[in-house]
N, CA, C and O atoms as CSV, one atom per row, in Angstrom:
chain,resi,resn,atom,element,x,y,z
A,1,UNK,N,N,20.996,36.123,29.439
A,1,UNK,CA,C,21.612,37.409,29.181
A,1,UNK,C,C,22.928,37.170,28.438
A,1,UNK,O,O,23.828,36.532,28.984
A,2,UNK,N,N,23.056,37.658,27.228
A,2,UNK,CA,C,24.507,37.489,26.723
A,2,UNK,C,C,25.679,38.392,27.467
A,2,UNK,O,O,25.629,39.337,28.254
A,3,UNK,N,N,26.413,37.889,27.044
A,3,UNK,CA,C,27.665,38.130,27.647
A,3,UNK,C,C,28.610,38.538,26.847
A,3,UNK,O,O,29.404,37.602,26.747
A,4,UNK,N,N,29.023,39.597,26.103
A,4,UNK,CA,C,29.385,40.007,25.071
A,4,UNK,C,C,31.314,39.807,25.721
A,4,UNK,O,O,31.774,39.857,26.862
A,5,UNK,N,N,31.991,39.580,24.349
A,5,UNK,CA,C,33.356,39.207,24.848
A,5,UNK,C,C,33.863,38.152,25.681
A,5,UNK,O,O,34.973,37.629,25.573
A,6,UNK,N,N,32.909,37.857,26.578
A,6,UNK,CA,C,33.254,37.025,27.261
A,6,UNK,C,C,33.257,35.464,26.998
A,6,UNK,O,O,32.290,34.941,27.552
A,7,UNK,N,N,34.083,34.538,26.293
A,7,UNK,CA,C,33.575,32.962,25.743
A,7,UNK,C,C,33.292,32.426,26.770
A,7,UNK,O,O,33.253,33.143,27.769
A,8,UNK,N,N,33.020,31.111,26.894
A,8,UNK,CA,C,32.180,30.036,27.671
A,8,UNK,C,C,33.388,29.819,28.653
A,8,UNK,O,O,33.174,29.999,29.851
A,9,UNK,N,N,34.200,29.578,28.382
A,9,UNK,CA,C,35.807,29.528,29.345
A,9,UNK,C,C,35.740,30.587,30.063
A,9,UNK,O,O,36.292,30.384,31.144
A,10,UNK,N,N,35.453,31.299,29.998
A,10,UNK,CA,C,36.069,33.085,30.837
A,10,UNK,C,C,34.671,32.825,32.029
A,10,UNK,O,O,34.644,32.689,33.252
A,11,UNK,N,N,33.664,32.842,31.016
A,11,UNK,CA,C,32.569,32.819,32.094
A,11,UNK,C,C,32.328,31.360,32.931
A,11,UNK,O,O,31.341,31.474,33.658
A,12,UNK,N,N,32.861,30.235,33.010
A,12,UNK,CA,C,32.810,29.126,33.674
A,12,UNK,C,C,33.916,29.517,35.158
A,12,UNK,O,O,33.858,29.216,36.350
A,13,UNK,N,N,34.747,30.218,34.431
A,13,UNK,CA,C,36.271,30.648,35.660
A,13,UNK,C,C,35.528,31.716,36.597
A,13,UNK,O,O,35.579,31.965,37.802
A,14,UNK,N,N,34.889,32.180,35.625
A,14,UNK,CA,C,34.464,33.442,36.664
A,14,UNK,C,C,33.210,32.668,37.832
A,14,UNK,O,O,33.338,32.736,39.055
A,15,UNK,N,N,32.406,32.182,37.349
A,15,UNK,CA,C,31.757,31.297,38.066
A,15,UNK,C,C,32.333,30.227,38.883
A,15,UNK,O,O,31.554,29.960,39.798
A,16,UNK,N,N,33.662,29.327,38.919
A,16,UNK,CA,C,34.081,28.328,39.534
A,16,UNK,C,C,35.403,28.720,40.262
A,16,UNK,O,O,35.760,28.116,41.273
A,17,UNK,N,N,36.109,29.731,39.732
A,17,UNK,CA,C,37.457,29.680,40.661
A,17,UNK,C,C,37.571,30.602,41.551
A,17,UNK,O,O,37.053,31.652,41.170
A,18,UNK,N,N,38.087,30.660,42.704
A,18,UNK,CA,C,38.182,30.860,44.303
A,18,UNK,C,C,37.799,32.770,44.465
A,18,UNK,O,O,36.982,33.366,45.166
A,19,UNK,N,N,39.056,33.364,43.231
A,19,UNK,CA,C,39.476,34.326,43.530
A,19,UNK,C,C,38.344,34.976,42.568
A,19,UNK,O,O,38.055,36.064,43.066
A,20,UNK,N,N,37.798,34.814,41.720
A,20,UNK,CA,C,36.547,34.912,40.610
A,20,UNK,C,C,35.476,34.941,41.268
A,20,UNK,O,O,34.773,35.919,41.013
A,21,UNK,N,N,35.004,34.098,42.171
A,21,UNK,CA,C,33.396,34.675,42.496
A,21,UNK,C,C,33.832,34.801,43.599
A,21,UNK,O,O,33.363,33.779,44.100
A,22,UNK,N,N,34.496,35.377,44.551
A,22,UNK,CA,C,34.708,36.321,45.732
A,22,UNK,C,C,34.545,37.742,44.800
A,22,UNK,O,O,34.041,38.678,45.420
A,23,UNK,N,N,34.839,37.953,43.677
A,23,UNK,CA,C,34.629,39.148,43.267
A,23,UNK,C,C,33.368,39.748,42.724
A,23,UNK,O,O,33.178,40.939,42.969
A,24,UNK,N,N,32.553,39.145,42.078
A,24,UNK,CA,C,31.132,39.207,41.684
A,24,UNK,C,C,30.295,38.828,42.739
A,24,UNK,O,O,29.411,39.642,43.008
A,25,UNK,N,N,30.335,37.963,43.305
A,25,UNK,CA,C,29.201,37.704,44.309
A,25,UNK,C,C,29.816,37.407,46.084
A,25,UNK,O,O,29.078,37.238,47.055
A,26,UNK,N,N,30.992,37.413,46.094
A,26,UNK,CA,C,31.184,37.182,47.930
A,26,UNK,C,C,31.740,38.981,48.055
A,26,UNK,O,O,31.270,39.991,47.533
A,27,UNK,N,N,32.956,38.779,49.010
A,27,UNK,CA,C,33.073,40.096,49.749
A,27,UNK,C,C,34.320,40.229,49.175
A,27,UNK,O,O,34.621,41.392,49.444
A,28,UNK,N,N,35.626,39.533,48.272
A,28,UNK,CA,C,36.598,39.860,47.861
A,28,UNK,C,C,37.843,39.128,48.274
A,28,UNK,O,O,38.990,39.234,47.840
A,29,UNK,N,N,37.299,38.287,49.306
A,29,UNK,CA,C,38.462,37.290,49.534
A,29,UNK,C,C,38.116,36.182,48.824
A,29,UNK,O,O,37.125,36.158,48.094
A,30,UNK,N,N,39.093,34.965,49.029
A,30,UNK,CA,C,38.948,34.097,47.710
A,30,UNK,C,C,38.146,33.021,48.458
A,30,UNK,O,O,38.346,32.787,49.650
A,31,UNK,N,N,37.340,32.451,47.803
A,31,UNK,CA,C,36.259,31.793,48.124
A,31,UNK,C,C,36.389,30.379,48.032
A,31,UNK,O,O,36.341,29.918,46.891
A,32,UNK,N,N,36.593,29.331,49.288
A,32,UNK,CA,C,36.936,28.375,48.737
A,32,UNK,C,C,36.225,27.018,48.166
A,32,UNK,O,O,35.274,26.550,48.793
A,33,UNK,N,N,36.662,26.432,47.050
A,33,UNK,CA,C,35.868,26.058,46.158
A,33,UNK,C,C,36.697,24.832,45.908
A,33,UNK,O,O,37.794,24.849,45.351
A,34,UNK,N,N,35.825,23.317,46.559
A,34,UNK,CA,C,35.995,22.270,46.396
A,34,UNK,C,C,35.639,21.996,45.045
A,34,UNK,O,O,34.432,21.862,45.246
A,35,UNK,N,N,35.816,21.745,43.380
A,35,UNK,CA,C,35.327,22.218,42.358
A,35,UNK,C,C,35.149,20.351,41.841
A,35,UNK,O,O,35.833,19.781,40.991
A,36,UNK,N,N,34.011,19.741,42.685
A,36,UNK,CA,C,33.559,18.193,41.955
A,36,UNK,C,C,32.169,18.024,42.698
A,36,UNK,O,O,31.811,18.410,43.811
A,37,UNK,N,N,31.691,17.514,41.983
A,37,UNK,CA,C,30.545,17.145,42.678
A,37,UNK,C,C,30.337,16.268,44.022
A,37,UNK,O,O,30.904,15.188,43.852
A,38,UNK,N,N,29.690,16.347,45.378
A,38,UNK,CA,C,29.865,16.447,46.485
A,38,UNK,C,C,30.933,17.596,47.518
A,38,UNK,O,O,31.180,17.710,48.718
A,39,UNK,N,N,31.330,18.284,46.274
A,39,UNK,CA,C,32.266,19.503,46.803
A,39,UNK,C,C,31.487,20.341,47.606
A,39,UNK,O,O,30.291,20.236,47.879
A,40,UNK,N,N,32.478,21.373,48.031
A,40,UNK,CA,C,31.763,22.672,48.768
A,40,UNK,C,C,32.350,23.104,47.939
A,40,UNK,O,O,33.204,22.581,47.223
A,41,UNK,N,N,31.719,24.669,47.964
A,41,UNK,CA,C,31.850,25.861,47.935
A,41,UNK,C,C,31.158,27.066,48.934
A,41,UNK,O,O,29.981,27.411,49.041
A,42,UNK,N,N,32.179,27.474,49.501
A,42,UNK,CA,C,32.194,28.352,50.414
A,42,UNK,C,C,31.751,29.702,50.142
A,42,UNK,O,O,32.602,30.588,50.069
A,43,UNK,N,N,30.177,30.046,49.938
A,43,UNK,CA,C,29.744,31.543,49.621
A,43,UNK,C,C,29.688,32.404,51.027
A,43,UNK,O,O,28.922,32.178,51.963
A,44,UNK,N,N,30.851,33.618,50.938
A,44,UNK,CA,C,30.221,34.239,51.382
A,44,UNK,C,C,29.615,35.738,51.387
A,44,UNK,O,O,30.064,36.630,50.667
A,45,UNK,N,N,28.800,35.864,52.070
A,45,UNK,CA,C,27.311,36.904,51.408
A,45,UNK,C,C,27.149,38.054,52.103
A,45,UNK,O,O,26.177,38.801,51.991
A,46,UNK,N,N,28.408,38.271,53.074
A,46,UNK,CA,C,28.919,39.358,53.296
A,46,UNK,C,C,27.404,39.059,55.012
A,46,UNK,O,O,27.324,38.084,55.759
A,47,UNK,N,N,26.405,40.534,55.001
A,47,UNK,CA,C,25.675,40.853,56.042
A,47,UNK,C,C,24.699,39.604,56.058
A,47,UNK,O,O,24.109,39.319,57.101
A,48,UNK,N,N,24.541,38.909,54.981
A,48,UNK,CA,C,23.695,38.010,54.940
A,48,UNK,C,C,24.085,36.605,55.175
A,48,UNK,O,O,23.482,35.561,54.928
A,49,UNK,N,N,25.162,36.814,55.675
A,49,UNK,CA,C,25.874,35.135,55.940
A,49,UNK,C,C,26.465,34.290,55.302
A,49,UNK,O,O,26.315,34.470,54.093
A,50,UNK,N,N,27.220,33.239,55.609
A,50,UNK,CA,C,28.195,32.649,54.849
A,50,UNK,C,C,27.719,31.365,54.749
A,50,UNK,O,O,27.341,30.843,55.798
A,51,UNK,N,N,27.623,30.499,53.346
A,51,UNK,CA,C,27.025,29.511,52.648
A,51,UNK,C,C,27.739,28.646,51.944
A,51,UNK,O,O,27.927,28.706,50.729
A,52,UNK,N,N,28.367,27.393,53.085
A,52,UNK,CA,C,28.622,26.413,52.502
A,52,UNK,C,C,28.124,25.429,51.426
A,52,UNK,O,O,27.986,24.238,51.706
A,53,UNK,N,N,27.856,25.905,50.213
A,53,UNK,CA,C,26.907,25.206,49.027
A,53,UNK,C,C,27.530,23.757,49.314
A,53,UNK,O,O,28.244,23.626,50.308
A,54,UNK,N,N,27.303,22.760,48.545
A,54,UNK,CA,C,27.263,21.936,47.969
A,54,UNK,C,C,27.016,21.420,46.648
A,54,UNK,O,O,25.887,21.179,46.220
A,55,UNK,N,N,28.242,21.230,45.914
A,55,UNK,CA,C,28.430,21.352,44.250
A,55,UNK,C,C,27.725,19.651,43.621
A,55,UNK,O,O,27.876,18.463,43.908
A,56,UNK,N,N,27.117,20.272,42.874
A,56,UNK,CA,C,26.316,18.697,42.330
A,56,UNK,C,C,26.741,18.679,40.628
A,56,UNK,O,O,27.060,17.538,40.294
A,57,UNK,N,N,26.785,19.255,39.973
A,57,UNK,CA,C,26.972,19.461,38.683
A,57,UNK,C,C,28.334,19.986,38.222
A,57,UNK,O,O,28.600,21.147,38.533
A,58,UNK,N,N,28.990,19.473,37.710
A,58,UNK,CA,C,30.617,20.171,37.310
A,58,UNK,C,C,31.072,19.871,36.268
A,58,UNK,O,O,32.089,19.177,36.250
A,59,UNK,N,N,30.295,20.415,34.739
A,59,UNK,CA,C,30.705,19.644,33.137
A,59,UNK,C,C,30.905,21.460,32.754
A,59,UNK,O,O,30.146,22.429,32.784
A,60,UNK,N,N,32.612,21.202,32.339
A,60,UNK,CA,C,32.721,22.682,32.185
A,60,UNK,C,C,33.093,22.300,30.234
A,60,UNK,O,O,33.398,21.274,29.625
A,61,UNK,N,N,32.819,23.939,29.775
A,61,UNK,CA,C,32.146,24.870,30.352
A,61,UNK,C,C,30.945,25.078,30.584
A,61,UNK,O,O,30.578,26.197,30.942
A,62,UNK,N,N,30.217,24.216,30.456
A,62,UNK,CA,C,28.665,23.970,30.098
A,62,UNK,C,C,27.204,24.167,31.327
A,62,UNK,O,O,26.149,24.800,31.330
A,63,UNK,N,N,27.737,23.458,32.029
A,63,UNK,CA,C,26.763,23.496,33.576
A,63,UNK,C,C,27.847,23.451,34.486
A,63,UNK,O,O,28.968,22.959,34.357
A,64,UNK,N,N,27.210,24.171,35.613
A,64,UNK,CA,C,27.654,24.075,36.866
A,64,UNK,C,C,26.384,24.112,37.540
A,64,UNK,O,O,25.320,24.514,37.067
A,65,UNK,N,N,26.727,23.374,39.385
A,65,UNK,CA,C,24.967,23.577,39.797
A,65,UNK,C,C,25.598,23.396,41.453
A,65,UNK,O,O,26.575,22.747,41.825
A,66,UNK,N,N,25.022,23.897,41.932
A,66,UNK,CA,C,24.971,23.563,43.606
A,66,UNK,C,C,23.723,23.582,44.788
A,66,UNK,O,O,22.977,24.516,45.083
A,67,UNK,N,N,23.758,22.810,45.100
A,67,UNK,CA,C,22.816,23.580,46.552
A,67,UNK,C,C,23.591,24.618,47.433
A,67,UNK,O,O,24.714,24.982,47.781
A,68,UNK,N,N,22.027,24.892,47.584
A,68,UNK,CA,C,22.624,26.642,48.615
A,68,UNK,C,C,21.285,26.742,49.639
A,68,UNK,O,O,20.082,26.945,49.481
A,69,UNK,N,N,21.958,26.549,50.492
A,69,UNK,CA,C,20.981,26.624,52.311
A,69,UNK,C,C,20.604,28.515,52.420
A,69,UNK,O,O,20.852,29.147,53.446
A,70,UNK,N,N,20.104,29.038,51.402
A,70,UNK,CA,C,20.398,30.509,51.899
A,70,UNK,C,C,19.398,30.954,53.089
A,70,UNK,O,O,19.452,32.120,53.481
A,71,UNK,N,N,18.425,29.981,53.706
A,71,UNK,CA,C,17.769,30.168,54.727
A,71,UNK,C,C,18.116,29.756,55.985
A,71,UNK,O,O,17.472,29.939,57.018
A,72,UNK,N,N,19.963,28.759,55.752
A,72,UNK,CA,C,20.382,28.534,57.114
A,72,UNK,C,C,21.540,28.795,56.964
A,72,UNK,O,O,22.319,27.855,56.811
A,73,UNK,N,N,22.153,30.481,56.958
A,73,UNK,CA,C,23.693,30.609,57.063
A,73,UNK,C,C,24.418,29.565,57.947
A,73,UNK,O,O,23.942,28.997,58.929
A,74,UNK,N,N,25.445,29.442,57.510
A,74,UNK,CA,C,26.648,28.383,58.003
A,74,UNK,C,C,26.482,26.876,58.080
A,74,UNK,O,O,27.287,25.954,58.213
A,75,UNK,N,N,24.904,26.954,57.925
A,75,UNK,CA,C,24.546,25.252,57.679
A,75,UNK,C,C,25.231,24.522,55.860
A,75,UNK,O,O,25.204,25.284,54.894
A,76,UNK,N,N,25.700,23.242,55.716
A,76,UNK,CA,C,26.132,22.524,55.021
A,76,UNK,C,C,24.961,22.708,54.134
A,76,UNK,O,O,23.943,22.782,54.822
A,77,UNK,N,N,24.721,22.808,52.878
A,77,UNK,CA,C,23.343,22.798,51.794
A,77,UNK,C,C,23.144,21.203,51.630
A,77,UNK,O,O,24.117,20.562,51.233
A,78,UNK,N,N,21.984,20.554,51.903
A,78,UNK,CA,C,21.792,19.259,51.803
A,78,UNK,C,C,20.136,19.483,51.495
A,78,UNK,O,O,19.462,20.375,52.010
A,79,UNK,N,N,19.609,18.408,50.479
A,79,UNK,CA,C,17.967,18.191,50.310
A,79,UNK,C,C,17.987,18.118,51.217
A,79,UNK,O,O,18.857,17.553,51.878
A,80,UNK,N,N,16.498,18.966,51.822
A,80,UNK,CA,C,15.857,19.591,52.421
A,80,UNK,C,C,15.452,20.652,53.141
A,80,UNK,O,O,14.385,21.054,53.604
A,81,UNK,N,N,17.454,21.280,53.099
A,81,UNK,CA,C,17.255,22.738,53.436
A,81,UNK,C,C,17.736,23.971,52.732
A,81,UNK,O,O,18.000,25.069,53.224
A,82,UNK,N,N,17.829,23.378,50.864
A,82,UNK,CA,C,18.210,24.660,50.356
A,82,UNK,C,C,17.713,24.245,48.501
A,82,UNK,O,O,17.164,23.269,47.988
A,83,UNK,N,N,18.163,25.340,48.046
A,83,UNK,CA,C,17.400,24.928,46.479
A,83,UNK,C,C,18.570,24.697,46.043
A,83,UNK,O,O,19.618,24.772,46.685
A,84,UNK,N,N,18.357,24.263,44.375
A,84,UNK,CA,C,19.817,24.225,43.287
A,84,UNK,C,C,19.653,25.319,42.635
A,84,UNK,O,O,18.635,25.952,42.352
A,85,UNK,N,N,20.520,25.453,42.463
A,85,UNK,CA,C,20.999,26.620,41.571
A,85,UNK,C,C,22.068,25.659,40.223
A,85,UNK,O,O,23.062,24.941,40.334
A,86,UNK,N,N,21.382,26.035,39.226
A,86,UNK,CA,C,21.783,25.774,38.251
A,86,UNK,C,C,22.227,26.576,37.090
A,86,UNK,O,O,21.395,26.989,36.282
A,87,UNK,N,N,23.521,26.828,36.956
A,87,UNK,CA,C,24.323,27.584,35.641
A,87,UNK,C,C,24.414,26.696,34.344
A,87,UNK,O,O,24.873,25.554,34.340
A,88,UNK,N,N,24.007,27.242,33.440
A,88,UNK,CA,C,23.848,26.773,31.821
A,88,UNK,C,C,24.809,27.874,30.722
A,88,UNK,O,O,24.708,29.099,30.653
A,89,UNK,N,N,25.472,27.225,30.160
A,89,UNK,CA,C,26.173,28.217,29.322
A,89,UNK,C,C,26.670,27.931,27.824
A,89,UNK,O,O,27.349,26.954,27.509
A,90,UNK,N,N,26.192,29.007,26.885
A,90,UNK,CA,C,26.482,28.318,25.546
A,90,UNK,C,C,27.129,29.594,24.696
A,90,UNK,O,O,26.904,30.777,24.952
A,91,UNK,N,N,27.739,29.238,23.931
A,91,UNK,CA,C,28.790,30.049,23.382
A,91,UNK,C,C,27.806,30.417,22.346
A,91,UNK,O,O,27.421,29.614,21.496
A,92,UNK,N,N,27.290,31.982,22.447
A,92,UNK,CA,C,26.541,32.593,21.577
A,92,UNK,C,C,27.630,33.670,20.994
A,92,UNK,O,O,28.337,34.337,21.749
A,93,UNK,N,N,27.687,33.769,19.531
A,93,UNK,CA,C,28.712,34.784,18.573
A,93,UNK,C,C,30.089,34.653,19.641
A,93,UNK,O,O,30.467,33.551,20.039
A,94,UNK,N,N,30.653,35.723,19.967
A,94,UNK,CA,C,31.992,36.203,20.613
A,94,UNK,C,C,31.612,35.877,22.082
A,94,UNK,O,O,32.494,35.936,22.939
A,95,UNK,N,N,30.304,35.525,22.423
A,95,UNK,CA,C,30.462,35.847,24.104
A,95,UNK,C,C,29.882,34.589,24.310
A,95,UNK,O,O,30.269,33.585,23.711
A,96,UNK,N,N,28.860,34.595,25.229
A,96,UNK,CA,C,28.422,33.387,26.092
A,96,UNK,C,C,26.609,33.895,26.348
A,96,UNK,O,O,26.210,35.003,26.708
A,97,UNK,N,N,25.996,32.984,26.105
A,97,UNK,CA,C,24.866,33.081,26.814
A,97,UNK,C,C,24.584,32.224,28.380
A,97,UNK,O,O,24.493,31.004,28.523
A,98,UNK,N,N,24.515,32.969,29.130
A,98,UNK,CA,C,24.540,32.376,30.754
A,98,UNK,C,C,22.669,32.013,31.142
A,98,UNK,O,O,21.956,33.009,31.262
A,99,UNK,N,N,22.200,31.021,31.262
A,99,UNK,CA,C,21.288,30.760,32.141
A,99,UNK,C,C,21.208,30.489,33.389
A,99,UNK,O,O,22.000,29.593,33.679
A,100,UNK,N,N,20.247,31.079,34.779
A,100,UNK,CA,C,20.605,30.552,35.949
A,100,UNK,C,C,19.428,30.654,36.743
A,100,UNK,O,O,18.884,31.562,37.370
A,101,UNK,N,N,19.174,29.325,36.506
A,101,UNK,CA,C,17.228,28.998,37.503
A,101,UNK,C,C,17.699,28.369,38.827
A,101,UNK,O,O,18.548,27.480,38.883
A,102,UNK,N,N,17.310,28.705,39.485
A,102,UNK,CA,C,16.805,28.424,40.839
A,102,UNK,C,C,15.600,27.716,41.272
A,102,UNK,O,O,14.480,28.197,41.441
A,103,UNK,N,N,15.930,26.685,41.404
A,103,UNK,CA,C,14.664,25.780,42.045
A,103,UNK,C,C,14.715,25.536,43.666
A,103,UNK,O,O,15.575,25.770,44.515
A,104,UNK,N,N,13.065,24.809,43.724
A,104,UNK,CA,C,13.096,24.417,45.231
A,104,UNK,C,C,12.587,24.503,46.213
A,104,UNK,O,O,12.532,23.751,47.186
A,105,UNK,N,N,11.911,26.074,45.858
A,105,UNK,CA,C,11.212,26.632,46.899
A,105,UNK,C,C,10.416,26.316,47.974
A,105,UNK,O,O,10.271,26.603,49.162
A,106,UNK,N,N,9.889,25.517,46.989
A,106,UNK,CA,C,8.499,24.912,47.543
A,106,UNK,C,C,8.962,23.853,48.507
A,106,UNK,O,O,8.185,23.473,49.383
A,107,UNK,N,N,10.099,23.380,48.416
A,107,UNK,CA,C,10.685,22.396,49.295
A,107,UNK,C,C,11.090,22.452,50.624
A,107,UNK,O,O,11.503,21.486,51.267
A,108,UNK,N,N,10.962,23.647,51.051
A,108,UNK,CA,C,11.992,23.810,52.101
A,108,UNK,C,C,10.833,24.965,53.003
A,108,UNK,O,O,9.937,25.720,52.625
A,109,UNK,N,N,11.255,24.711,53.970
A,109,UNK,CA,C,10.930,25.952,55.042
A,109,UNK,C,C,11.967,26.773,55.718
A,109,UNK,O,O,13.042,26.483,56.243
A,110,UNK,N,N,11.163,28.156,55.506
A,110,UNK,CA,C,12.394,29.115,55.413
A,110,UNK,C,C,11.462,29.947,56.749
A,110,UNK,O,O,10.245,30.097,56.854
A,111,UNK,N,N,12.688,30.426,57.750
A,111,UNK,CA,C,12.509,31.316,58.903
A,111,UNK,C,C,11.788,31.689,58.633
A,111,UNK,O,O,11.556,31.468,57.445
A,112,UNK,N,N,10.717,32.605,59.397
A,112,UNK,CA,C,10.267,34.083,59.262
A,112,UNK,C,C,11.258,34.782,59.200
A,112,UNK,O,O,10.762,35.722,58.580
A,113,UNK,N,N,12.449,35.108,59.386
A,113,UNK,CA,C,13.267,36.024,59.966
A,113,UNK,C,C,14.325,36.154,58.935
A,113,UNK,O,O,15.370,36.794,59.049
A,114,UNK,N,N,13.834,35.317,57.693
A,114,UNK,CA,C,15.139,34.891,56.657
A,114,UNK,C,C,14.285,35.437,55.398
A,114,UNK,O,O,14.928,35.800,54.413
A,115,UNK,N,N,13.042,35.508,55.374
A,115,UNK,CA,C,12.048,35.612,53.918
A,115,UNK,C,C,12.354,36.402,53.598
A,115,UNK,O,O,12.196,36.299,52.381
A,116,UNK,N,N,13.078,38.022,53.947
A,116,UNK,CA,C,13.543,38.714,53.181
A,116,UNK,C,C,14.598,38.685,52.678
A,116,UNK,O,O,15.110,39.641,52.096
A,117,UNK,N,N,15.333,37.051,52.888
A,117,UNK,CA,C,16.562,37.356,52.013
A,117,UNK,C,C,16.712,36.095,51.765
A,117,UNK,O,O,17.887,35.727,51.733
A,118,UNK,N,N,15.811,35.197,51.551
A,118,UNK,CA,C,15.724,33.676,50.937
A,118,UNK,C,C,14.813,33.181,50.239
A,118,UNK,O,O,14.781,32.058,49.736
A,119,UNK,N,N,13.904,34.164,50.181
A,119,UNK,CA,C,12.722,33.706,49.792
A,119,UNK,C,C,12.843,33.841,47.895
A,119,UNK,O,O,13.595,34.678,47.395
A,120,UNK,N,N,12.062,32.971,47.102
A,120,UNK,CA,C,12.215,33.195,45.687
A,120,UNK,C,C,12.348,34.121,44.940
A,120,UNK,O,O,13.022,34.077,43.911
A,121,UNK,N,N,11.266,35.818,45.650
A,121,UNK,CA,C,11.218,36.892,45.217
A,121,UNK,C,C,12.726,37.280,45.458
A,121,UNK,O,O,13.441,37.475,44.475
A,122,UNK,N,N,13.262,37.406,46.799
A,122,UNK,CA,C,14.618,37.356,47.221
A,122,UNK,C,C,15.272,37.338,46.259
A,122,UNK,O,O,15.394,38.390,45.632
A,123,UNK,N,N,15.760,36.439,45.916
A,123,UNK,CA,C,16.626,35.148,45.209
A,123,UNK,C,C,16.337,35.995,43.764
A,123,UNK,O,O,17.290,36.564,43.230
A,124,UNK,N,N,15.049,36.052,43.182
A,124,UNK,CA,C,15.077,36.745,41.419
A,124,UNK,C,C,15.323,37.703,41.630
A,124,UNK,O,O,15.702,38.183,40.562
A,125,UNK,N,N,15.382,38.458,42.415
A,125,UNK,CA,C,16.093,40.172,42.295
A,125,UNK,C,C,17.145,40.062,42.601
A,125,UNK,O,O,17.842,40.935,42.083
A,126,UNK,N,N,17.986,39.009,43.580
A,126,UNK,CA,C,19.115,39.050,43.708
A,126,UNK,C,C,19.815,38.799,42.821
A,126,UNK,O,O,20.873,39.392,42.613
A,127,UNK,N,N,19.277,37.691,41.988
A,127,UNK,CA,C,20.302,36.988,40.551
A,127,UNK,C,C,20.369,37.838,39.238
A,127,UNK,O,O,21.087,37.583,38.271
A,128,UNK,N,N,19.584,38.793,39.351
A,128,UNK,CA,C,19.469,39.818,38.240
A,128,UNK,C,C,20.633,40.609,39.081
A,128,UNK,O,O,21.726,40.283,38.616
A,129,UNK,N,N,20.732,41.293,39.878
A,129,UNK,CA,C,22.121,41.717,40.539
A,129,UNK,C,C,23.589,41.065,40.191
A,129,UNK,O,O,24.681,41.396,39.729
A,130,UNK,N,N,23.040,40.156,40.608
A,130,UNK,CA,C,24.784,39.242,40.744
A,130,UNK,C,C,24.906,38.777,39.301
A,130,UNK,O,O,26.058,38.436,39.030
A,131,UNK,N,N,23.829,38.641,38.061
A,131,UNK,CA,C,24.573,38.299,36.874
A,131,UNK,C,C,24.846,39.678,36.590
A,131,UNK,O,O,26.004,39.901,36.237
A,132,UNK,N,N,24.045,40.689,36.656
A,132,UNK,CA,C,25.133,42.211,35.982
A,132,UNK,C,C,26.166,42.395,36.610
A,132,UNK,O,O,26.882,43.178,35.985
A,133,UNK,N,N,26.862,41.888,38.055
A,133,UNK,CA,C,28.058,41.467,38.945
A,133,UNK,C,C,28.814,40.874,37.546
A,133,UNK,O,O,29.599,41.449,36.792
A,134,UNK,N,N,28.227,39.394,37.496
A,134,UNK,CA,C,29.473,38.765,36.724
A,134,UNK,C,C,29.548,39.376,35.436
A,134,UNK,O,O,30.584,39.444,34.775
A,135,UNK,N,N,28.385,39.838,35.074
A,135,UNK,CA,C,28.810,40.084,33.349
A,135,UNK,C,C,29.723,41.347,33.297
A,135,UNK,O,O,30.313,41.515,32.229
A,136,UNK,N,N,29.956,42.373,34.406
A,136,UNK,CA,C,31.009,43.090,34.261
A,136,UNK,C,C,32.137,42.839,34.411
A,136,UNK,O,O,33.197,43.255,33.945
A,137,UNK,N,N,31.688,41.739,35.466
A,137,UNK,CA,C,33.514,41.509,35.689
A,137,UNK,C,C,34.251,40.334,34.785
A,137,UNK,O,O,35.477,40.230,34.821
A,138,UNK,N,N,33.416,39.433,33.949
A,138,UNK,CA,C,34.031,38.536,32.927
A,138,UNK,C,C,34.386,39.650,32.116
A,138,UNK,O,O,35.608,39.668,31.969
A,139,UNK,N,N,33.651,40.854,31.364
A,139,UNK,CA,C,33.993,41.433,30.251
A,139,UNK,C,C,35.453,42.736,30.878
A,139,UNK,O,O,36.187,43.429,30.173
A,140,UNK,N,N,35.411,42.652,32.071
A,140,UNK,CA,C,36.668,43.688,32.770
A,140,UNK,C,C,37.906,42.152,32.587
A,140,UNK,O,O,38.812,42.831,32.103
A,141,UNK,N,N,38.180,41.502,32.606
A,141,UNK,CA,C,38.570,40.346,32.409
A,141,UNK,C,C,39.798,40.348,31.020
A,141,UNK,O,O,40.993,40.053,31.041
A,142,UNK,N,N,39.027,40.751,30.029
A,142,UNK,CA,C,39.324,40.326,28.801
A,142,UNK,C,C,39.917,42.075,28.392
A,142,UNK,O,O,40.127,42.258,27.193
A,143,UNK,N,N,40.175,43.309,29.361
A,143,UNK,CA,C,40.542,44.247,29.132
A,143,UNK,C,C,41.941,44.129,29.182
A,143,UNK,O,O,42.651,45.107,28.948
C-alpha cells in the first residue's frame, strides 16, 4: 500500500519508536521498544493482551521484523510459539511503499480460545486495519 507523503524515514519511526506505534497499533502509551535484534518490543493490544515481541530484523529504513506470541498474551515471542512479522519498505515517488507478511502459522498451536484473535484469518484483517492505522498517522505526521 503506498504511503503518500510519507518517506521511508517517517514510516520506519512510525513503526519503531516507543511513542509512534502506541499510536497506530497499542492503546496510546509509549510502547517500550528495545530497537536491536534479540530486543523486545512491548505490544500492547489493548482487550486482546499485551505482547512482548521479540525483534529479529533492524536495517532501517528498509526492514524491520519481530516475533509475536499473539496466541500467548504476556508470553516472551520465541520459535515455537509465535510467527514473524516482517516490515519491507521502499521509497516509492514522495512516499513509501510498506510491505507486511506474516508467517508461521502452520508452526505453532494456537488455543481454541485464542483462534479468533490469532489465527491467520485474524491476523489479515487485522493488518489491513493497523496499516490504514499507520498510513494515517505517518501522513498526520508531516501536517
Amino acid at each position: 500500500m503506498p504511503l503518500p507523503y510519507a518517506p521511508p524515514e517517517r514510516v520506519w519511526a512510525v513503526l519503531t519508536e516507543p511513542a509512534h506505534v502506541a499510536s497506530w497499533f497499542g492503546q496510546g502509551q509509549p510502547t517500550p521498544v528495545d530497537l536491536r535484534p534479540g530486543g523486545t518490543m512491548d505490544l500492547d493490544h489493548g482487550a486482546y493482551g499485551r505482547f512482548p515481541t521479540t525483534i529479529v530484523t533492524v536495517d532501517p529504513p528498509h526492514r524491520f521484523s519481530y516475533r509475536w506470541a499473539s496466541a500467548y498474551p504476556g508470553e516472551q515471542a520465541v520459535e515455537g510459539n509465535s510467527t514473524l512479522v516482517e516490515f519491507t519498505l521502499a521509497a516509492e515517488g514522495e512516499g513509501t511503499r510498506l510491505r507486511v507478511v506474516e508467517t508461521g502459522f502452520a508452526d505453532i498451536v494456537i488455543p481454541e480460545d485464542r483462534i479468533d484473535t490469532a489465527s491467520r484469518k485474524s491476523h489479515t484483517e487485522g493488518w489491513t486495519e493497523m496499516v490504514v492505522n499507520l498510513k494515517k498517522y505517518a501522513e498526520q505526521l508531516a501536517a
